[in-house]
C-alpha positions in Angstrom: 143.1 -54.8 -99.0 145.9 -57.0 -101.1 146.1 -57.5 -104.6 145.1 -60.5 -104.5 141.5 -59.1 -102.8 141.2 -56.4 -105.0 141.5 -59.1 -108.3 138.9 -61.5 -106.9 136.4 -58.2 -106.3 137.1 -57.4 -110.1 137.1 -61.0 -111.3 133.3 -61.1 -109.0 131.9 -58.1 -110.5 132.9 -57.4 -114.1 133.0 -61.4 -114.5 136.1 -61.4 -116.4 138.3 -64.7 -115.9 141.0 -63.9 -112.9 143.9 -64.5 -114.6 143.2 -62.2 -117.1 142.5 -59.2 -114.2 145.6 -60.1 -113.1 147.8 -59.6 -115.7 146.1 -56.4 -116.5 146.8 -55.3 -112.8 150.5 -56.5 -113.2 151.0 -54.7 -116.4 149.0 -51.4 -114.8 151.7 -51.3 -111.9 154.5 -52.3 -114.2 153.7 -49.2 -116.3 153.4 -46.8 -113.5 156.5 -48.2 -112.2 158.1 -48.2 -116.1 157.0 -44.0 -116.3 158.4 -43.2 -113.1 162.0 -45.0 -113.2 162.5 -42.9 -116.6 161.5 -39.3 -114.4 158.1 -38.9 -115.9 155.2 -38.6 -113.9 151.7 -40.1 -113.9 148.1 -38.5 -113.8 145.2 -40.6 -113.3 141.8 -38.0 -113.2 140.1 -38.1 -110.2 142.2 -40.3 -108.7 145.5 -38.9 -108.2 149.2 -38.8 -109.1 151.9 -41.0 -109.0 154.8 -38.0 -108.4 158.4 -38.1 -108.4 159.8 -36.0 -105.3 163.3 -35.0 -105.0 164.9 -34.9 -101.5 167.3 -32.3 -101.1 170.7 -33.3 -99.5 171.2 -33.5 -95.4 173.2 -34.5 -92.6 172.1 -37.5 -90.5 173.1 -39.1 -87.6 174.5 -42.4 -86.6 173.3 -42.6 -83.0 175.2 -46.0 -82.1 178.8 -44.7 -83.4 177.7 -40.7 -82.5 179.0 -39.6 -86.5 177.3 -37.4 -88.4 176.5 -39.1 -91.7 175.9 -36.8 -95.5 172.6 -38.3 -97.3 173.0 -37.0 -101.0 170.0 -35.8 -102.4 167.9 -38.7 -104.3 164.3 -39.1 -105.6 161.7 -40.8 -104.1 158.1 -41.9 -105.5 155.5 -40.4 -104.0 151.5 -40.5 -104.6 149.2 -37.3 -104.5 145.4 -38.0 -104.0 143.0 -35.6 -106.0 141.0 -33.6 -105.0 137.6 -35.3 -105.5 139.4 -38.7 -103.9 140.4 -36.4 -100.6 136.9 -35.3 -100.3 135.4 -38.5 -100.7 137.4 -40.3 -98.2 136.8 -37.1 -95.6 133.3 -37.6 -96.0 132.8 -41.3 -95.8 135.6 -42.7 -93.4 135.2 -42.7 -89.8 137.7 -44.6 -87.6 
């Protein structure tokens, strides 16, 4: 599902004018995004969190020029389904 889908599903059942679901989508994302660049994290209940994970620092490998390579540590985003969300895609989603 795009963005794009999940505004015309909102826009179809709330009947609220698209561009109006849109911003509000925009400015959702733009907040989550906002919280996490400035190291806090984000809980939505029931849903799940938007986390900030640290990677610790490790030596990779540069397979065409055979030279080990240091990654520093750095922090990644990372999402965390609750609970109730796990449970309810386990129980309805067959592939």
């Amino acid at each position: 599902m795009t963005k794009a889908e999940i505004v015309s599903n909102i826009t179809q059942q709330l009947g609220i004018d698209k561009s109006d679901v849109q911003i509000t989508i925009e400015k959702f994302m733009d907040e989550i995004k906002g919280s996490l660049e400035s190291g806090n994290n984000v809980y939505l209940r029931g849903f799940g969190s938007f986390i900030i994970k640290k990677r610790a620092k490790k030596t990779g490998r540069n397979i065409s020029k055979n030279t080990a390579v240091i990654i520093p540590e750095h922090n990644i985003p990372a999402f965390k389904p609750s609970k109730v969300f796990v449970n309810a895609v386990k129980s309805k989603v067959t592939l």
